[in-house]
C-alpha positions in Angstrom: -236.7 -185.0 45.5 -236.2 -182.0 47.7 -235.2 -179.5 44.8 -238.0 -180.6 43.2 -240.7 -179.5 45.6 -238.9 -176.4 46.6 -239.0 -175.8 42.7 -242.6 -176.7 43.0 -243.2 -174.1 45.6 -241.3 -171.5 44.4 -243.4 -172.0 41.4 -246.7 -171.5 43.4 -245.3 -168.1 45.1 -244.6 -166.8 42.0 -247.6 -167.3 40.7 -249.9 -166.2 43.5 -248.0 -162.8 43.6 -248.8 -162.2 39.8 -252.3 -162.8 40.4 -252.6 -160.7 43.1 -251.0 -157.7 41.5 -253.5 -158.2 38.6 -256.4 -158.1 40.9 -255.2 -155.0 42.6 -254.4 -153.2 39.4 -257.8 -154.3 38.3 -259.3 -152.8 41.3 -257.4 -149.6 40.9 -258.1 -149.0 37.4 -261.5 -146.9 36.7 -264.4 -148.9 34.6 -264.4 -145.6 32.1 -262.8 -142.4 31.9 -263.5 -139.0 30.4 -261.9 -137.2 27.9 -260.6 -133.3 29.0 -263.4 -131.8 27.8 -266.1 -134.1 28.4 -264.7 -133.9 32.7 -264.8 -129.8 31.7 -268.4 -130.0 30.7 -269.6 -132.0 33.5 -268.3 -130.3 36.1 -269.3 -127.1 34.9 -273.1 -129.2 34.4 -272.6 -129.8 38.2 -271.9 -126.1 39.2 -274.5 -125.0 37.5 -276.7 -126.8 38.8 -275.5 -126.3 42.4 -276.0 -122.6 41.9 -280.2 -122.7 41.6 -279.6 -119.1 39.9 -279.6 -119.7 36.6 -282.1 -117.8 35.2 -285.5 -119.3 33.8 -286.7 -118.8 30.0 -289.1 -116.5 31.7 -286.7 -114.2 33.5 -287.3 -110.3 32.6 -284.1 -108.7 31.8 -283.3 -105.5 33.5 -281.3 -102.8 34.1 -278.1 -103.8 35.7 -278.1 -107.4 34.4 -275.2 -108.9 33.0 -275.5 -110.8 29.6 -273.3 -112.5 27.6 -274.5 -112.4 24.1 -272.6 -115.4 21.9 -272.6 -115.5 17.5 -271.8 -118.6 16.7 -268.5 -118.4 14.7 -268.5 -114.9 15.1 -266.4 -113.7 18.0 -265.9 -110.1 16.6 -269.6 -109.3 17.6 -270.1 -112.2 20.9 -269.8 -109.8 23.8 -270.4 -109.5 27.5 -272.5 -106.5 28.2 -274.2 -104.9 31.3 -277.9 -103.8 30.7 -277.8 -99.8 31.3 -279.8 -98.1 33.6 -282.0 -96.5 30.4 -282.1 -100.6 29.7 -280.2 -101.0 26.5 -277.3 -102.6 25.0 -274.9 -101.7 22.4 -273.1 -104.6 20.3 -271.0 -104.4 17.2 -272.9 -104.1 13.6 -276.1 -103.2 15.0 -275.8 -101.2 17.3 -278.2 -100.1 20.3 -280.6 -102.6 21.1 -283.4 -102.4 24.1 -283.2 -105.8 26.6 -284.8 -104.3 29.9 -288.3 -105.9 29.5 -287.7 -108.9 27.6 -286.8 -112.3 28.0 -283.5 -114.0 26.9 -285.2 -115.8 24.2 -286.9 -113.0 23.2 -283.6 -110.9 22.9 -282.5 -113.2 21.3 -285.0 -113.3 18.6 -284.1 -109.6 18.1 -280.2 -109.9 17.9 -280.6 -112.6 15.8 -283.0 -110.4 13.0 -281.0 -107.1 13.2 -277.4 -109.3 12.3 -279.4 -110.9 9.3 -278.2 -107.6 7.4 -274.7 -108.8 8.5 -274.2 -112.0 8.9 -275.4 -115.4 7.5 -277.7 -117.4 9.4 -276.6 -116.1 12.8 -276.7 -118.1 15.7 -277.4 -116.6 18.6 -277.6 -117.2 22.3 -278.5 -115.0 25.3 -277.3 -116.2 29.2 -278.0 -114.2 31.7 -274.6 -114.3 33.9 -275.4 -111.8 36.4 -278.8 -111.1 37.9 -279.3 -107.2 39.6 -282.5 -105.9 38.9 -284.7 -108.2 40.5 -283.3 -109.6 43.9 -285.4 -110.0 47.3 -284.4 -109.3 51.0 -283.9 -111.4 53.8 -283.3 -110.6 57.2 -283.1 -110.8 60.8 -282.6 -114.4 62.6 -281.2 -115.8 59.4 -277.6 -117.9 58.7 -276.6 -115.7 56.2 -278.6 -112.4 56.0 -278.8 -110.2 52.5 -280.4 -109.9 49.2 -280.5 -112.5 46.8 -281.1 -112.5 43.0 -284.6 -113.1 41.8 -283.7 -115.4 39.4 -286.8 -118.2 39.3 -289.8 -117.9 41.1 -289.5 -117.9 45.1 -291.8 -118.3 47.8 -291.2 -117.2 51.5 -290.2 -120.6 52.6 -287.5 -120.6 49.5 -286.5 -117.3 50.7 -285.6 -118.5 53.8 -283.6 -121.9 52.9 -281.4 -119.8 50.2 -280.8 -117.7 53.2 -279.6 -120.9 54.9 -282.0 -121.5 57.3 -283.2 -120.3 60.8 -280.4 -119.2 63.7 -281.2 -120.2 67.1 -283.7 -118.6 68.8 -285.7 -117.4 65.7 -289.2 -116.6 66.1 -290.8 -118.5 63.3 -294.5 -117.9 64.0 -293.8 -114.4 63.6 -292.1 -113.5 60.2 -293.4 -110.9 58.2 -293.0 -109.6 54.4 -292.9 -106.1 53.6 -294.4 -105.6 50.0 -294.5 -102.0 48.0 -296.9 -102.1 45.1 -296.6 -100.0 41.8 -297.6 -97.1 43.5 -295.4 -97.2 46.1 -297.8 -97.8 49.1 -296.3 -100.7 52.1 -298.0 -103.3 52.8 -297.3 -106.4 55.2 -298.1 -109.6 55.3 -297.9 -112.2 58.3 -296.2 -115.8 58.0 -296.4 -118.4 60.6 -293.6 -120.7 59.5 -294.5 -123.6 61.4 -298.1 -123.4 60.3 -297.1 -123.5 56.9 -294.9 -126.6 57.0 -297.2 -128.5 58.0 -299.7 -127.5 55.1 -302.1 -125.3 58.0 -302.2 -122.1 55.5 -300.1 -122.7 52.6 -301.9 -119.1 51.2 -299.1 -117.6 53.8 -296.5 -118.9 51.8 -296.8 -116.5 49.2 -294.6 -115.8 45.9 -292.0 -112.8 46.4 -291.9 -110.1 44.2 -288.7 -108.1 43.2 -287.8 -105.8 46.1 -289.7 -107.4 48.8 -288.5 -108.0 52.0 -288.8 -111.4 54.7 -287.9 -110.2 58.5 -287.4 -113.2 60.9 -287.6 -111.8 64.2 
């Protein structure tokens, strides 16, 4: 009688300590997973996303920019190339090519025409990597003081956040923009921070333009 309930109980141990380990190993185990590539592609979906300086469909190439120009299946004439300062590029087959004024899409339009000589139904694709020509200044009471690369529209209060925000003691009623129009004359306009946060005179908040300037005293 004895032997048979610690049989009996030895039984029930047993069996409690393989459903346990089932459960945990249930727990541990992740409901899907991703293939190599498919982790590769979000991540790099993540990052880019992070950045905020991709560059828009309507971003003006120019000189100084950095473009990578990819053929589909054609990796003889995919290059990266830097925009010269006379705003062309040069890429195998055909050659010299003006970008400084035109769009990515647009560019690419153009690459794509002038390879039709060459190649079969080219495929082309024009990413701007890195942005040079068109960057506006920040500085004064700022985390992180500097110029920063146009790359989407940006108002003042944008301007600010990418540069990370107010330090103590910053004079927020009293930041300014220094602007120099096409004919090079200065001009300055006045931004009262906390005004415009609170929807008082959104008009302050006004869209930079390449080469302008924010001071936060």
């Amino acid at each position: 009688m004895i032997r048979h309930v610690l049989l009996c109980v030895t039984g029930l141990v047993v069996s409690s300590a393989l459903l346990l380990q089932a459960q945990t190993k249930a727990a541990v185990t992740p409901a899907t997973s991703l293939s190599a590539p498919e982790a590769v592609r979000t991540a790099s979906g993540q990052n880019a996303m992070a950045s905020g300086l991709t560059a828009t469909d309507e971003f003006v190439i120019g000189p100084g920019d950095l473009l990578a120009i990819n053929v589909w299946k054609e990796t003889e004439i995919s290059k990266v190339v830097p925009v010269r300062s006379d705003g062309r590029i040069s890429l195998p087959l055909i050659g010299e090519i003006q970008a400084s004024g035109a769009t990515p899409k647009q560019l690419e339009a153009e690459v794509t025409k002038r390879l039709k000589d060459y190649v079969a139904d080219p495929s082309v694709t024009v990413v701007v990597q890195e942005i040079h020509s068109q960057k506006v200044n920040v500085l004064g009471m700022v985390s992180h003081p500097g110029s920063f690369p146009l790359a989407k529209p940006m108002t003042v209060v944008d301007a600010i956040a990418t540069a990370g925000g107010f330090r103590d003691f910053a004079k927020q009623k009293n930041i300014y923009v220094l602007h120099k129009d096409a004919n090079g004359k200065q001009s300055r306009v006045s931004v009262n921070y906390r005004d415009v946060i609170k929807g008082l005179h959104p008009e302050q908040n006004i869209e930079l333009q390449s080469g302008d300037t924010v001071v936060v005293p």
